[in-house]
N, C-alpha and C positions, 0 to 999 in steps of 0.2 A: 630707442627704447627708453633708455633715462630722460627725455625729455618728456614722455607721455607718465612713465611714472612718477616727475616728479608735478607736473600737473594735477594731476590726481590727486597726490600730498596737499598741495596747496590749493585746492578744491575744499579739499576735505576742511583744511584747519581755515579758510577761509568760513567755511558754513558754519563750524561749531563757533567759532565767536560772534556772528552775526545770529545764532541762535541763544549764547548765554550772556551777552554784554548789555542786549536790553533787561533781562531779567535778575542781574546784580545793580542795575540801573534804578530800577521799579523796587525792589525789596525794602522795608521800614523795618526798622527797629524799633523792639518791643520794649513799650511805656509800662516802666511798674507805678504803682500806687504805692503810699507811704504805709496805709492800712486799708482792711478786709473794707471798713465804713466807706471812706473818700470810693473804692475801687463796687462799689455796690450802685452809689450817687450817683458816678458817670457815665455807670452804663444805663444806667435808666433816664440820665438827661438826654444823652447821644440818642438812646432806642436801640442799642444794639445788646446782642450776649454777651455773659461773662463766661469764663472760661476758669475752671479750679480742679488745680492739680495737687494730690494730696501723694505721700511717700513717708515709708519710712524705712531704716537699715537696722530692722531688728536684727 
């Protein structure tokens, strides 16, 4: 009975790293811009969207 359970165990945590290793793998870190201007420029060099996120702790 501990042999089938512990297969199962290491089933289990064999999957979940073989499911999250490549995707800490692939993740990029996000590039800021120095200003609003330079971060306007390269998204319309590149062609792609900008993204703007506005907050405040009144």
């Amino acid at each position: 009975m501990f042999n089938s359970v512990f297969r199962r165990i290491s089933l289990g945590v064999l999957l979940l790293m073989v499911g999250t290793i490549p995707a800490l793998i692939a993740s990029e870190e996000v590039k800021w811009e120095k200003t609003l201007e330079d971060s306007i420029a390269k998204a319309a060099k590149i062609g792609k969207p900008m993204m703007m996120d506005f907050y405040t702790d009144w």
